[in-house]
PALUMRO-593466 format. One record per residue (C-alpha): x, y, z; residue in three letters. Coordinates in Angstrom, 1 decimal. Layout:
# residues N
R;X;Y;Z;ALA
...
***
This chain:
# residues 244
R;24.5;24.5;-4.4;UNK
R;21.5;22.3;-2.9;UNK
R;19.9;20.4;-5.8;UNK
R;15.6;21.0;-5.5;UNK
R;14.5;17.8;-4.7;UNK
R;10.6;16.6;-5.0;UNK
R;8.4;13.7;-4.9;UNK
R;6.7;11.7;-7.4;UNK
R;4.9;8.4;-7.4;UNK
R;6.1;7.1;-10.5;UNK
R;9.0;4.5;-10.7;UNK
R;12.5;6.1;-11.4;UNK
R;15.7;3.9;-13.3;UNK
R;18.6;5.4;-14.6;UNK
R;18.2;5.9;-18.7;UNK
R;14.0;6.7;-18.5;UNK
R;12.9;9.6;-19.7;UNK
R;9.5;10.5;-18.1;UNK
R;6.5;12.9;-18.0;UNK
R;6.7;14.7;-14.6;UNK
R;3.1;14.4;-12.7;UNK
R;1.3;17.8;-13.3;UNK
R;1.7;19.3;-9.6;UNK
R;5.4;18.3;-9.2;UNK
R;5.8;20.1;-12.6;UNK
R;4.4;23.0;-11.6;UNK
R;6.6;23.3;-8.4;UNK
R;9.8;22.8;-10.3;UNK
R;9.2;25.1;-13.8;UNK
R;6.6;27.6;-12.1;UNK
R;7.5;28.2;-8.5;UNK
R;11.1;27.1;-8.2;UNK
R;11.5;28.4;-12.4;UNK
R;14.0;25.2;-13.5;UNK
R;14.5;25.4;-17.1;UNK
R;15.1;23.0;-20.2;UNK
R;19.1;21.5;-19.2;UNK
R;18.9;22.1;-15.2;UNK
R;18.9;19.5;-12.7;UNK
R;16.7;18.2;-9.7;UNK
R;16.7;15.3;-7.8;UNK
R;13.4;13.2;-7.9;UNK
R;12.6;10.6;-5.3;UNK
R;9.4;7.9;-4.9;UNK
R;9.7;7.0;-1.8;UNK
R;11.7;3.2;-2.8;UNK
R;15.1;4.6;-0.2;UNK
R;16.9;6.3;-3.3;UNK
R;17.8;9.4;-4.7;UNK
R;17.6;9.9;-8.5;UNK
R;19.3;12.1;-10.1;UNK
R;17.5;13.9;-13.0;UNK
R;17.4;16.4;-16.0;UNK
R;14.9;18.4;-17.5;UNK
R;14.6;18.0;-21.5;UNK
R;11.3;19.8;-22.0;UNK
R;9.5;22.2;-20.4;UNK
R;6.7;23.7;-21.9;UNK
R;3.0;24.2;-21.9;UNK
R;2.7;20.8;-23.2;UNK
R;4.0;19.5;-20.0;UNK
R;7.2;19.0;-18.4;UNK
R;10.0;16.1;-19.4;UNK
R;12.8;14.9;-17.3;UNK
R;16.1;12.0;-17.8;UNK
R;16.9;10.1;-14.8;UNK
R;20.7;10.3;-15.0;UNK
R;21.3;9.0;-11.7;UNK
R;20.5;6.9;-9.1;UNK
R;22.2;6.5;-5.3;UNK
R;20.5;4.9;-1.9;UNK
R;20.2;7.2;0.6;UNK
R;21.4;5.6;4.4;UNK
R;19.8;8.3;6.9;UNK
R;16.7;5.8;8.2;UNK
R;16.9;5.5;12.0;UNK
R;17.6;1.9;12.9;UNK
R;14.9;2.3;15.5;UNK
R;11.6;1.3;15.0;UNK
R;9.0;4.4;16.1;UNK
R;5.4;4.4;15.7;UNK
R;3.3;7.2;16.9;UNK
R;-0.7;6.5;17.8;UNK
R;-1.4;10.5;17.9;UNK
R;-4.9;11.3;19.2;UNK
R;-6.2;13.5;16.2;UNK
R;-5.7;17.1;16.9;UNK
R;-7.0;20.5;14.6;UNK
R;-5.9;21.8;11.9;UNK
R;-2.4;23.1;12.1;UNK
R;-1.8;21.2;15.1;UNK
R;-1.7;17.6;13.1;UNK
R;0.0;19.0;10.4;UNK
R;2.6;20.1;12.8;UNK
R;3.3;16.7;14.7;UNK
R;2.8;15.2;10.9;UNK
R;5.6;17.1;9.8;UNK
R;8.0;17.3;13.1;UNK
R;7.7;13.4;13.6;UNK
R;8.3;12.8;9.7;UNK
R;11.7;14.8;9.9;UNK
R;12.3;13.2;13.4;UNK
R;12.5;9.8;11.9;UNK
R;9.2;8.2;12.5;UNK
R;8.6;5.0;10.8;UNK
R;4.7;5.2;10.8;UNK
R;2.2;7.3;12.2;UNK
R;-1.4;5.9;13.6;UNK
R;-4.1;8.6;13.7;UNK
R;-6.7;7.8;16.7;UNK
R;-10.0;9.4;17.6;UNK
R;-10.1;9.2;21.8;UNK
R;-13.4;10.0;23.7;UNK
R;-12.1;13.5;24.0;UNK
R;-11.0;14.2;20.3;UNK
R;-12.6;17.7;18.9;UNK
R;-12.1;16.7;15.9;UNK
R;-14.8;14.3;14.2;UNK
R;-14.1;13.3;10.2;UNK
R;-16.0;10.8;8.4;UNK
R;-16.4;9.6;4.6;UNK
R;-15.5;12.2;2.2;UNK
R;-14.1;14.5;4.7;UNK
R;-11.7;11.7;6.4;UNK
R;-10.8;11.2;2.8;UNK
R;-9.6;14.8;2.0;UNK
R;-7.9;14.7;5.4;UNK
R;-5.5;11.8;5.3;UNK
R;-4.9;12.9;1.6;UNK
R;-3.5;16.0;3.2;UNK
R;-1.5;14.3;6.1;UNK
R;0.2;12.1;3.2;UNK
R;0.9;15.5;1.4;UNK
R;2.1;17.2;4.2;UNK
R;4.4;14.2;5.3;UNK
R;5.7;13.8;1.7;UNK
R;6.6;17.9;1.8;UNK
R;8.6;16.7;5.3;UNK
R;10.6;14.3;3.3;UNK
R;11.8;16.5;0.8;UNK
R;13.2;19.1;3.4;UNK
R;14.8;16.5;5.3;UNK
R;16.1;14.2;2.9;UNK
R;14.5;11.0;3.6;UNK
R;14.0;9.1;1.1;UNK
R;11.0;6.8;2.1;UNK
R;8.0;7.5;3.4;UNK
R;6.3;7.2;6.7;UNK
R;3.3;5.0;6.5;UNK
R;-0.1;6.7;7.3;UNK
R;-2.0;4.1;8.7;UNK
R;-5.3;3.9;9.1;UNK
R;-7.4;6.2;11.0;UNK
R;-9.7;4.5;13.5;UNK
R;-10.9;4.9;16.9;UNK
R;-8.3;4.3;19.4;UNK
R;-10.0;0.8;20.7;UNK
R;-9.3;-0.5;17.3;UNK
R;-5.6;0.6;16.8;UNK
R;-4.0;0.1;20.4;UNK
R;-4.6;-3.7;20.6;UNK
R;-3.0;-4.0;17.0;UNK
R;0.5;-3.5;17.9;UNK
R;2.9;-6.7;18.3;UNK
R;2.8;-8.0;22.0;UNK
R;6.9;-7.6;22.1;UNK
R;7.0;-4.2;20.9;UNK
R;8.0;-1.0;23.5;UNK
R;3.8;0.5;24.1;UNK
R;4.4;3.8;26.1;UNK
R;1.7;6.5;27.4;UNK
R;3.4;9.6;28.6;UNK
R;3.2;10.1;32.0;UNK
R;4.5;12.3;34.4;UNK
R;3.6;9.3;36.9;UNK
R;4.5;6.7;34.9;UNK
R;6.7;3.9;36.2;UNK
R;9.3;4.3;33.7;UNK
R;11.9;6.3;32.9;UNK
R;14.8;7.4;29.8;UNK
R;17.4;6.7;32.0;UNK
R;15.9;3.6;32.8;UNK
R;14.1;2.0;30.2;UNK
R;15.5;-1.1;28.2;UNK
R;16.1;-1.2;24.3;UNK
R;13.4;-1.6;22.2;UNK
R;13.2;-4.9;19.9;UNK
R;12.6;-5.7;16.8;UNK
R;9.6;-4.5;16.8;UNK
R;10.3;-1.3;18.0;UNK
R;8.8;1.3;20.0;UNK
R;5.3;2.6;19.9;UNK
R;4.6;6.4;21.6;UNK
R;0.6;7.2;22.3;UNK
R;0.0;10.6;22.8;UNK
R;-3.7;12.3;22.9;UNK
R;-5.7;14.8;21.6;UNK
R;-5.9;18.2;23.2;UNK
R;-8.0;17.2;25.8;UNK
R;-5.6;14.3;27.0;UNK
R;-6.7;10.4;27.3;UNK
R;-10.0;9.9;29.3;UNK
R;-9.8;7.4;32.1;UNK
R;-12.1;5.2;29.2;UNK
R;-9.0;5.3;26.9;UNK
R;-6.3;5.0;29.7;UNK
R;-8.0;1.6;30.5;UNK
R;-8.1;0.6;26.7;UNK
R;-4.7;1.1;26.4;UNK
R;-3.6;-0.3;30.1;UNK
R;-5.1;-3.3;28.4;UNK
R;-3.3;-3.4;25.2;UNK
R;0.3;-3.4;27.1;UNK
R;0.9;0.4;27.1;UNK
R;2.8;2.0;30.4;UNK
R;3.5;5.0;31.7;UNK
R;6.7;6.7;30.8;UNK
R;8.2;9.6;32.7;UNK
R;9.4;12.7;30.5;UNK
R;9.8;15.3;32.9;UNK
R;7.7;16.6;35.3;UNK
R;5.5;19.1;33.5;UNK
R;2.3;18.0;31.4;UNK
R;3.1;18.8;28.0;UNK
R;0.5;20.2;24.9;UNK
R;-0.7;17.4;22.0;UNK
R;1.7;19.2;19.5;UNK
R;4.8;19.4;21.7;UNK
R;4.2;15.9;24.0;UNK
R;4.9;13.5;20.8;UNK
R;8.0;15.2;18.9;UNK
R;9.6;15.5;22.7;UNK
R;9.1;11.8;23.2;UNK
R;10.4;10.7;19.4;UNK
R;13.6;12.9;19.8;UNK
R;14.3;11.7;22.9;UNK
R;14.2;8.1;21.7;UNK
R;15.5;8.5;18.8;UNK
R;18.7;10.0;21.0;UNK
R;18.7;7.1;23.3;UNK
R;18.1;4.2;21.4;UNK
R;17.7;5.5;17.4;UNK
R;19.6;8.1;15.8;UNK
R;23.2;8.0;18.0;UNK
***
């Protein structure tokens, strides 16, 4: 039987006995109904998987041992950053979770001249709080044991000239001069995919990221939606180069 498995940002050794965070004890004694004696496996994110039992479980809170501890191998070897032009609503949360379970080793949110979707302050706040929530709730389905990083969300003229000059910078393209079949191996630095909002890259943002060392890669011949474009293009490279 598959052992429930849930995050918690708290460090985990073999022998500690600790106080489960209140939401990640709700999940296990309300929702999933684990009692005093049964067994989960907790993870934080540090490329292990601990093993764990619950001594307590009450109204007072929610106890567990770490009894166990193993690293857990299924990180691709390949690099993959996606700049994703910020989409709405469901939308993000689906790339968000897709490219987590996909492999991604970071995701860069970018508002383009064309993004509908305009968060400041408080509200960016709540939002990349959610992304992080929704990426962590990827992990636990698929077993990875660290966490892609969420970096920053900025305007797209202040994240595409951050990436290393040696790393693969791709725009999708059914144009573009490259090709799958075609295209050499990433480096060290890997291999970064920048995909745009719903209403695609203006000419404005082609040119800014023209200018940070992005070209045009061919996928197929068809344009493809914000939500489908990315997860085609990580799979794909992750089958090539990544995951084989």
């Amino acid at each position: 039987m598959r052992l429930t498995r849930i995050f918690v940002d708290i460090p985990l050794q073999v022998g500690a006995r600790i106080a489960l965070p209140e939401a990640a004890a709700a999940h296990l004694v309300r929702v999933l109904r684990l009692r005093e004696g049964e067994s989960c496996v907790l993870f934080n994110g540090d490329g292990h998987d601990h093993d764990a039992r619950l001594l307590a479980a009450n109204k007072r809170g929610v106890e567990a041992e770490v009894t166990g501890t193993r690293a857990i191998g299924n990180e691709s070897p390949l690099r993959i950053v996606l700049l994703q032009g910020v989409a709405r609503g469901e939308k993000m949360d689906l790339i968000l979770q897709k490219a987590t379970e996909l492999g991604v080793t970071a995701i860069a949110p970018v508002f383009a001249e064309r993004t509908e979707v305009r968060l400041d302050g408080e509200r960016l706040g709540k939002r990349i709080a959610h992304w992080r929530s929704v990426m962590i709730s990827a992990c636990e389905q698929s077993g990875r044991a660290r966490i892609p990083e969420l970096l920053p969300a900025r305007d797209l003229s202040q994240t595409a000239p951050a990436f290393a000059a040696d790393a693969l910078k791709l725009i999708l393209d059914p144009a573009g001069e490259d090709r799958f079949d075609t295209l050499a191996a990433p480096g060290a630095e890997g291999v970064a995919i920048a995909i745009g909002p719903e209403g695609g890259w203006s000419e404005k943002d082609r040119a800014c990221l023209r200018e940070a060392g992005f070209t045009g890669l061919r996928l197929g011949p068809r344009v493809l939606r914000t939500e489908t474009a990315g997860l085609a293009a990580i799979a794909a490279m992750q089958a090539r180069f990544g995951d084989l």
